[in-house]
C-alpha positions in Angstrom: 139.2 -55.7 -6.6 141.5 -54.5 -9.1 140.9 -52.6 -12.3 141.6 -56.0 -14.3 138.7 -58.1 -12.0 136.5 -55.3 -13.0 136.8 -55.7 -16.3 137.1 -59.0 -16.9 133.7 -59.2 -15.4 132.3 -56.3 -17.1 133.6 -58.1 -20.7 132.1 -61.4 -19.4 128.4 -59.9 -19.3 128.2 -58.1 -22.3 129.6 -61.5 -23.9 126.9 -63.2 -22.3 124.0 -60.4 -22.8 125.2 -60.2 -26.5 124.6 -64.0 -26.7 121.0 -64.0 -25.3 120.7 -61.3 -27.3 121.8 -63.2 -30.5 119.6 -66.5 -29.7 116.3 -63.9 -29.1 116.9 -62.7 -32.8 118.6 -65.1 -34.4 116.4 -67.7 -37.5 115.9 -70.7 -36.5 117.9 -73.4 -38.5 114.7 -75.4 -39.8 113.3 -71.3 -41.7 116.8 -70.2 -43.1 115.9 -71.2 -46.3 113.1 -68.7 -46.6 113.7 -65.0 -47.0 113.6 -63.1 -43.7 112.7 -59.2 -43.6 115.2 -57.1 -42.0 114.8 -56.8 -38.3 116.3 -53.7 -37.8 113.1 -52.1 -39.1 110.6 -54.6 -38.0 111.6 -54.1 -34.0 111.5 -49.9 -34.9 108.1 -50.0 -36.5 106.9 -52.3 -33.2 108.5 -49.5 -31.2 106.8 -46.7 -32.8 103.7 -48.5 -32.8 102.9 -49.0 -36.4 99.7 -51.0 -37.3 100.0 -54.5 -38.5 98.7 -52.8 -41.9 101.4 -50.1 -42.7 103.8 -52.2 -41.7 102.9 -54.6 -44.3 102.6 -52.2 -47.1 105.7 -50.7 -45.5 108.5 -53.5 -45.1 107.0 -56.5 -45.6 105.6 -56.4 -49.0 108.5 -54.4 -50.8 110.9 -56.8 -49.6 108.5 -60.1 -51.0 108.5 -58.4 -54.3 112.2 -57.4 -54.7 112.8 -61.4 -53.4 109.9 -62.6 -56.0 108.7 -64.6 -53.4 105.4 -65.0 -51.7 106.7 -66.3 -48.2 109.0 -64.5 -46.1 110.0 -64.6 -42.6 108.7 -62.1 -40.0 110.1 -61.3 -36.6 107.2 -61.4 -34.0 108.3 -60.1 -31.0 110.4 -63.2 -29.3 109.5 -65.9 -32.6 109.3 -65.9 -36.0 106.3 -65.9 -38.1 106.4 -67.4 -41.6 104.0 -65.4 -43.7 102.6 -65.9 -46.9 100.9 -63.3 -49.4 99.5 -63.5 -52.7 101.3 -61.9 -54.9 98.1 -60.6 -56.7 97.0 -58.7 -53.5 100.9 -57.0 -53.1 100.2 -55.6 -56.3 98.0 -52.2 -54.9 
């Protein structure tokens, strides 16, 4: 094999990881039109093994109420969740 082969092949499955990767996380095109909080913090919050609650009052709620909307989108480890809250309730 020759250093070319090698990494050609190499290229060819990060090109392919990166595009599972991509469909795992990516909104599906029927929930686009609805505000979708940040992943980046959603997966490190499931990491670090947040409660549900905190991570409400943490992420999810600041980002309704700089959106002004009561429905966002939520990354649920492999799917998203739409989620609505009452805008009275976010108010604490």
């Amino acid at each position: 094999m020759t250093l070319f082969t090698t990494l050609h092949g190499i290229l060819l499955a990060l090109t392919a990881f990166g595009l599972c990767v991509h469909r795992l996380l990516r909104v599906p095109p029927h929930l686009r039109h609805i505000p979708a909080v940040p992943i980046g913090p959603l997966l490190l919050s499931y990491i670090s093994g947040e409660v549900e609650e905190q991570r409400g009052k943490r992420l999810i709620l600041p980002f309704a109420e700089r959106n002004g909307t009561d429905v966002v989108l939520v990354y649920c480890l492999g799917s998203w969740m739409v989620q609505a809250l009452e805008s009275k309730v976010s108010i604490i």
